[in-house]
C-alpha positions in Angstrom: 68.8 5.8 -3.1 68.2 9.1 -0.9 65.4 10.0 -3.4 63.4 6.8 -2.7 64.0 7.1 1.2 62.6 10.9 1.0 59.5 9.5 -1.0 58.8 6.3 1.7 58.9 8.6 4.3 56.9 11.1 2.3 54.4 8.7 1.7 54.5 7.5 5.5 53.9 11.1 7.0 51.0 11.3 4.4 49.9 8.1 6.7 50.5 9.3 9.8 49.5 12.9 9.4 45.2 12.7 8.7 44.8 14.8 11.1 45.8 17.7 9.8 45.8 19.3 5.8 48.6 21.2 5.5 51.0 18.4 6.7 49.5 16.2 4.5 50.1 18.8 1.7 53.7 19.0 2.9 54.2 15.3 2.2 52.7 14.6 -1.0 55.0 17.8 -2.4 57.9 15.9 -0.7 56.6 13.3 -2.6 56.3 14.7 -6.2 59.8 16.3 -5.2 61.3 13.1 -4.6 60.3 11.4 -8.1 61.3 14.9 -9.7 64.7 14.3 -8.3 65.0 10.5 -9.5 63.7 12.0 -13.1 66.4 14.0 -13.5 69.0 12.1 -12.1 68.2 8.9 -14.5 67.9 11.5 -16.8 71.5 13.0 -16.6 72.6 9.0 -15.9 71.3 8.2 -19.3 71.8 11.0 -21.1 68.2 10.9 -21.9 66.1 14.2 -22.7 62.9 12.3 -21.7 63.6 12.0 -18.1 63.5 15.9 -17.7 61.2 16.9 -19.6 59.0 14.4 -17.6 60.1 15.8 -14.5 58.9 19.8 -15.7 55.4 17.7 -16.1 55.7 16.4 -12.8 56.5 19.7 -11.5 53.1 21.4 -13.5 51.1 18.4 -11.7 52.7 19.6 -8.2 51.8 23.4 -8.8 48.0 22.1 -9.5 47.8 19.8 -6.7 49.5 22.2 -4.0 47.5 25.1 -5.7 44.2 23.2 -5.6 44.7 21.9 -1.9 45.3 25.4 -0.2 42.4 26.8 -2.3 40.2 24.1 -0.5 42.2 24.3 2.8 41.4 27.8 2.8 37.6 27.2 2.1 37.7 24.5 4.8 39.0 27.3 7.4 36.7 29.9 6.2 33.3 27.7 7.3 34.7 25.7 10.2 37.6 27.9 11.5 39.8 24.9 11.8 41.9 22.9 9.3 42.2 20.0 11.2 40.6 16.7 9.1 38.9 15.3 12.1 36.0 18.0 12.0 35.6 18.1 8.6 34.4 14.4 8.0 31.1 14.9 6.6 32.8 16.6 3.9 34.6 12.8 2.2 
């Protein structure tokens, strides 16, 4: 129940937070970390092998989006010298 409460509010600070990129990062790897949690702990409930091994997948999708995102944070800074969302429009 705590893991499904982290990813609402996860996915509600993703909502609430277009301003600004590295908040939004913040909460979508709350939110991978939330459904890496549930994995594991149906996992152990079950005594299922699957549940894990989904989770380390999960985990390798988490590293690529986080890794991918500060690349173009980064980029975004480096021509605008600001990471907030609201000057980069012209870019979506």
């Amino acid at each position: 129940m705590v893991c499904v409460t982290v990813y609402f509010y996860s996915i509600i600070g993703t909502m609430f937070s277009q301003n600004n990129y590295i908040n939004m990062l913040i909460c979508i790897e709350t939110s991978f970390l939330a459904s890496f949690v549930q994995c594991v702990t149906y996992s152990i409930a079950y005594d299922d092998l699957m549940g894990i091994i989904f989770s380390i997948m999960i985990l390798t999708v988490a590293g690529g989006d986080s890794a991918v995102g500060l690349s173009l944070t980064i980029f975004n800074f480096k021509g605008l010298k600001s990471i907030k969302a609201e000057y980069n429009r012209t870019c979506f």
